[in-house]
C-alpha positions as CSV (number, residue, x, y, z in Angstrom):
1,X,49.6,-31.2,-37.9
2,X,48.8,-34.1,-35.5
3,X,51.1,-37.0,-34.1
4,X,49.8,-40.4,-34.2
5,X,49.8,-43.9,-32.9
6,X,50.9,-45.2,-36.0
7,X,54.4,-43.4,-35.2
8,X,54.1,-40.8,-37.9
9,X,53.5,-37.1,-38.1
10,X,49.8,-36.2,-40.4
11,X,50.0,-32.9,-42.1
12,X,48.0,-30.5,-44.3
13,X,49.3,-30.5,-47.5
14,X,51.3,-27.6,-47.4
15,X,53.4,-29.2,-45.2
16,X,56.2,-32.2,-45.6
17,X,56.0,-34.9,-43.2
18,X,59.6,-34.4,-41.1
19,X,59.6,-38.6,-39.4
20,X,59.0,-41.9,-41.1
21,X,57.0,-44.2,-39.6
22,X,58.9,-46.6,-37.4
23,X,56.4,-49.6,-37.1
24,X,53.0,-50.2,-38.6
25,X,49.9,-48.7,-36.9
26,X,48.8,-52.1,-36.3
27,X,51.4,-52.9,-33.7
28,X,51.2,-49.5,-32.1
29,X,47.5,-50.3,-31.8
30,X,48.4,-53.8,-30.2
31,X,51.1,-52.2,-27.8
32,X,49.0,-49.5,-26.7
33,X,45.7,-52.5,-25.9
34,X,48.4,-55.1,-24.2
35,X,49.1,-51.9,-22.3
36,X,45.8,-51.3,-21.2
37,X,44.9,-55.0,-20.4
38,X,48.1,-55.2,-18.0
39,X,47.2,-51.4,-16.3
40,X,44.2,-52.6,-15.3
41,X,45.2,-56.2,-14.5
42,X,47.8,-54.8,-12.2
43,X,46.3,-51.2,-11.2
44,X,49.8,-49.5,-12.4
45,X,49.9,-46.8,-14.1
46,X,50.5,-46.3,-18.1
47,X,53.8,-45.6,-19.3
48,X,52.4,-42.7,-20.9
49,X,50.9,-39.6,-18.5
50,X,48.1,-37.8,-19.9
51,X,50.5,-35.1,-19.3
52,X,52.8,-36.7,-21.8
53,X,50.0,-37.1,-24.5
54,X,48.8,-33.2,-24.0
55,X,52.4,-31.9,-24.3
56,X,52.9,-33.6,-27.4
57,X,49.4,-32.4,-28.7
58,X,50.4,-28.6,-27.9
59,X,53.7,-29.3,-29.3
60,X,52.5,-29.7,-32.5
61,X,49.3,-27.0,-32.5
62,X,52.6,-24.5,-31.2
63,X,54.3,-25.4,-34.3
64,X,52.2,-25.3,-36.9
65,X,50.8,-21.6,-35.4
66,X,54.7,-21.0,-35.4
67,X,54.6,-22.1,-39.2
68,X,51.3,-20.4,-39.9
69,X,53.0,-17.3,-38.2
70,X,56.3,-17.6,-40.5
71,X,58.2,-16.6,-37.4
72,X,60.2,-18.5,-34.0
73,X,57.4,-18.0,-31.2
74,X,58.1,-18.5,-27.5
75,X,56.0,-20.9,-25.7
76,X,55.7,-20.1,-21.8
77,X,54.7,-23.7,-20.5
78,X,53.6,-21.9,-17.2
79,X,50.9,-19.6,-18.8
80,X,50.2,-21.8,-21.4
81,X,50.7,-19.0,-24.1
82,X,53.0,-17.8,-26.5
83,X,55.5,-14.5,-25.0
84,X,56.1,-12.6,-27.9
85,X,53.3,-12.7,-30.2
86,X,49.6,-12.0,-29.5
87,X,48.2,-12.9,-32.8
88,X,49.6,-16.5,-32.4
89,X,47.7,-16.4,-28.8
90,X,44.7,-15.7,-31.1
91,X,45.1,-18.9,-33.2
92,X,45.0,-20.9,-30.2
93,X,41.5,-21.3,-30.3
94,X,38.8,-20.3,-31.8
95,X,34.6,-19.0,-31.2
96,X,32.0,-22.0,-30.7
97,X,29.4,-22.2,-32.2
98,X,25.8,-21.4,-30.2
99,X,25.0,-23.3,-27.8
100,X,28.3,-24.4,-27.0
101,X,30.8,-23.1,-24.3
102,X,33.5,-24.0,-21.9
């Protein structure tokens, strides 16, 4: 599952889109450049944290493990891990491939 600028959810197939899209991609695209040329015009800062944008992203990686898991999972947004289910703290990532690591 994965959120887009294009203000609609993309899914696997075994899953039903839940939102409609709003606006087309096109002016999302538009919105999020004008934004970016008048950031660094004025040296403010985004509307959007980076925060925001990797909240949303776990939001959706928590429920699709949720929906994976066929159960309600408990997110601690301290630890960054689910409470009451190790195999869904399993999903959350997965080996690399040689050479890579973090």
């Amino acid at each position: 599952m994965e959120t887009g600028d294009a203000t609609k959810i993309e899914c696997s197939d075994n899953i039903k889109p839940l939102l409609r899209p709003t606006e087309s991609a096109s002016l999302a695209l538009e919105n999020h450049m004008n934004e970016l040329v008048r950031c660094i015009k004025t040296r403010q800062p985004t509307s959007a944290s980076a925060a925001a944008a990797a909240n949303s992203h776990v939001t959706c990686h928590a429920a699709f493990i949720a929906y994976q898991r066929g159960k309600r999972l408990t997110w601690d947004t301290t630890k960054h891990e689910f409470t009451n289910d190790e195999v869904a703290n399993h999903m959350r990532s997965r080996a690399l491939r040689e050479p890579w690591r973090i």
